[in-house]
N, C-alpha and C positions, 0 to 999 in steps of 0.2 A: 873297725869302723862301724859307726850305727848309720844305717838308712831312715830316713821317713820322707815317706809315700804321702802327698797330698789328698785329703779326702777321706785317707779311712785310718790317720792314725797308728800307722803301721811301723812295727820300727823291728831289725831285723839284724843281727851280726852276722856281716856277708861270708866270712870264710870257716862258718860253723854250721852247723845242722838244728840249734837250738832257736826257735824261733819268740821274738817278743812281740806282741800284739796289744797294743792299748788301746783299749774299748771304750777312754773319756770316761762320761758321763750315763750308765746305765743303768734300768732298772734292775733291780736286782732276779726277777723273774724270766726276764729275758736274757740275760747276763748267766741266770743258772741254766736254762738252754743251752745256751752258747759253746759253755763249759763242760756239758753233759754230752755233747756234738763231737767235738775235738777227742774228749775223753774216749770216747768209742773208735774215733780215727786212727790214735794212738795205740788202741787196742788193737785194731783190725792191720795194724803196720802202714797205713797207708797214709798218715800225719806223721809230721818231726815232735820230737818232743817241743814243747811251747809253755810260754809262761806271758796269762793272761792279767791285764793292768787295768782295772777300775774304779771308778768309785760309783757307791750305789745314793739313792735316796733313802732317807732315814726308815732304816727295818731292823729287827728285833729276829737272829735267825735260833735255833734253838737243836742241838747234836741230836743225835739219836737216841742217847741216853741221859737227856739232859733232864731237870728237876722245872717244873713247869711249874713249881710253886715260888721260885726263881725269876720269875715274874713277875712284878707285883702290883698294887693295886694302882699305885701311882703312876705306870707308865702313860705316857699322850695316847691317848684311845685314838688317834688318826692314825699311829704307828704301825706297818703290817707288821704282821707276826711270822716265821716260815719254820717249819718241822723239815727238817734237814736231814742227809742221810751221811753227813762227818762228823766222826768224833766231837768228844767235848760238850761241853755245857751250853749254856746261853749266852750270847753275845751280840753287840751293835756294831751296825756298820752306818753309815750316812756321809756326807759331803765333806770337804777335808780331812776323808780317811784314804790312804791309799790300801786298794784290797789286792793280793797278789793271787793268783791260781795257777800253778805251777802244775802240769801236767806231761809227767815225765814217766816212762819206762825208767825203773830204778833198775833192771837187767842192764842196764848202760851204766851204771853207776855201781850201788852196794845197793842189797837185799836187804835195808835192816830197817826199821822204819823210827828206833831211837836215834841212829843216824841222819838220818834224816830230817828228824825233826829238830837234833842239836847243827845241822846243817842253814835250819829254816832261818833258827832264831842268831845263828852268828851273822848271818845276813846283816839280819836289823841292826846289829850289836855294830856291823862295821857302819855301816849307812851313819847311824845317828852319832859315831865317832868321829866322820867329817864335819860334823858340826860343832863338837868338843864337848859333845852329851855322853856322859861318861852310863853306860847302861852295861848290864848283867843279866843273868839266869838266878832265879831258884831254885835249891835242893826240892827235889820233889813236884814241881812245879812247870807248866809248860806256859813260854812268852818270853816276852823280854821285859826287865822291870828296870826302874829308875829309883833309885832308894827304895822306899816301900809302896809304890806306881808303877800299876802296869802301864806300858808304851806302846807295846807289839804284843799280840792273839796270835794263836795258831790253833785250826782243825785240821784236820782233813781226812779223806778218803783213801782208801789204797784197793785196787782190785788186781788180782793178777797181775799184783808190781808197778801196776800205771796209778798214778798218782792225782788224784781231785783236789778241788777245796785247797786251803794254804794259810794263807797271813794277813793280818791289817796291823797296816802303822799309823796310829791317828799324829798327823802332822796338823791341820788347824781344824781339828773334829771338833763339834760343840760337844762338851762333855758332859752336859743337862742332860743329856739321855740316859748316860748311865745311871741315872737317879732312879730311873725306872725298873733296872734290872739289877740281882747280883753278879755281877760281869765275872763267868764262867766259873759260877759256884762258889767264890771264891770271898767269904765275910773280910776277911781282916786286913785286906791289902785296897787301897783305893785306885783310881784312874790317872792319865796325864796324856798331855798331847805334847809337840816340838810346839808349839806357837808360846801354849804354855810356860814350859821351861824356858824358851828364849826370850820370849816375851814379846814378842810381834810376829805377825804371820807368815808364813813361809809359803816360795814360789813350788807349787807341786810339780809343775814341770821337771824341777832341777833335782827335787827329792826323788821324783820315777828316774831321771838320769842315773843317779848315783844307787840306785837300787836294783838300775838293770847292770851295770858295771861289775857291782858286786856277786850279784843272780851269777853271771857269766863267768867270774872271774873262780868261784867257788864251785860249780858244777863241770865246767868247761873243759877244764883239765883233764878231770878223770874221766870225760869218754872221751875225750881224745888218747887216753891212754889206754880205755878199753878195747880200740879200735885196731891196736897194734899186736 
């Protein structure tokens, strides 16, 4: 059963230890706060693991080892810009994207962080399957794609097993931004959204519904059977 709490957006799976928190609408500075907070809680044992649900205003964030020339001249000079400490290239996030931050003790789970990251993206893969959006992985390649369109991003962080940073699914993202950047180094593959492919906009509500289900239904299990 999913809980929500009036006021702060909260939504929670009562007879589990994994907590969901949806933060709406935030900036993304305050939002990596937020995420930098938890991340620490989880370190120190004194947070559940949790998986955080936003979407930001339109920024341009950029991996640690990302190509800043990857950039380019054409982006909206309004747009911020953020030097990030996850993996991966450059990437956008903005308004009709849903961004996930999964922040998890992987000692509750596997140790592996390939794992994890083909963990990230089956996610997506089932998400956009209720919809009858047939998506996949690349050899070689981290996301979720739709023919030769990426749909779903992943970075992220790993410290001492606990887990940062994570996933965006642009469900009715403007995709004029990407015009601005090579979205996560990557020349020869273009962008997409679900509004997109379906062809009218999609309630984000229902797409976080169906993305915490899934979250739950894929991690779930195995600490519940770590526990035994």
């Amino acid at each position: 059963m999913l809980r929500q709490t009036q006021g702060d957006n909260y939504y929670q799976k009562m007879d589990n230890k994994i907590k969901i928190v949806d933060l709406g609408y935030m900036d993304y500075q305050s939002a990596w706060e937020y995420q930098k907070d938890y991340h620490q809680k989880v370190l120190d044992g004194v947070s559940e693991d949790t998986l955080l649900l936003v979407e930001h205003e339109p920024v341009y964030t950029l991996g640690k080892n990302a190509n800043e020339d990857h950039l380019l001249q054409s982006a909206p000079k309004n747009t911020k810009v953020f030097n990030i400490d996850r993996g991966g290239d450059i990437t956008y996030h903005g308004p009709g994207q849903i961004v996930g931050y999964p922040i998890l003790d992987l000692h509750h789970y596997k140790k592996s962080v390939s794992w994890y990251m083909r963990a990230l993206e089956n996610i997506i893969i089932r998400v956009l399957d209720e919809y009858g959006i047939t998506a996949s992985v690349k050899d070689g390649l981290t996301g979720v794609w739709v023919g030769g369109d990426k749909i779903g991003a992943q970075g992220v962080r790993i410290s001492r097993w606990v887990t940062m940073h994570g996933f965006a699914l642009n469900v009715n993202t403007d995709l004029h931004y990407y015009d601005g950047i090579i979205p996560c180094g990557i020349f020869e593959y273009g962008v997409t959204s679900m509004e997109k492919i379906l062809e009218k906009k999609q309630d984000i509500f229902a797409v976080k519904k169906i993305i915490i289900k899934a979250f739950i239904d894929t991690f779930q299990p195995i600490k519940l059977l770590e526990a035994y």
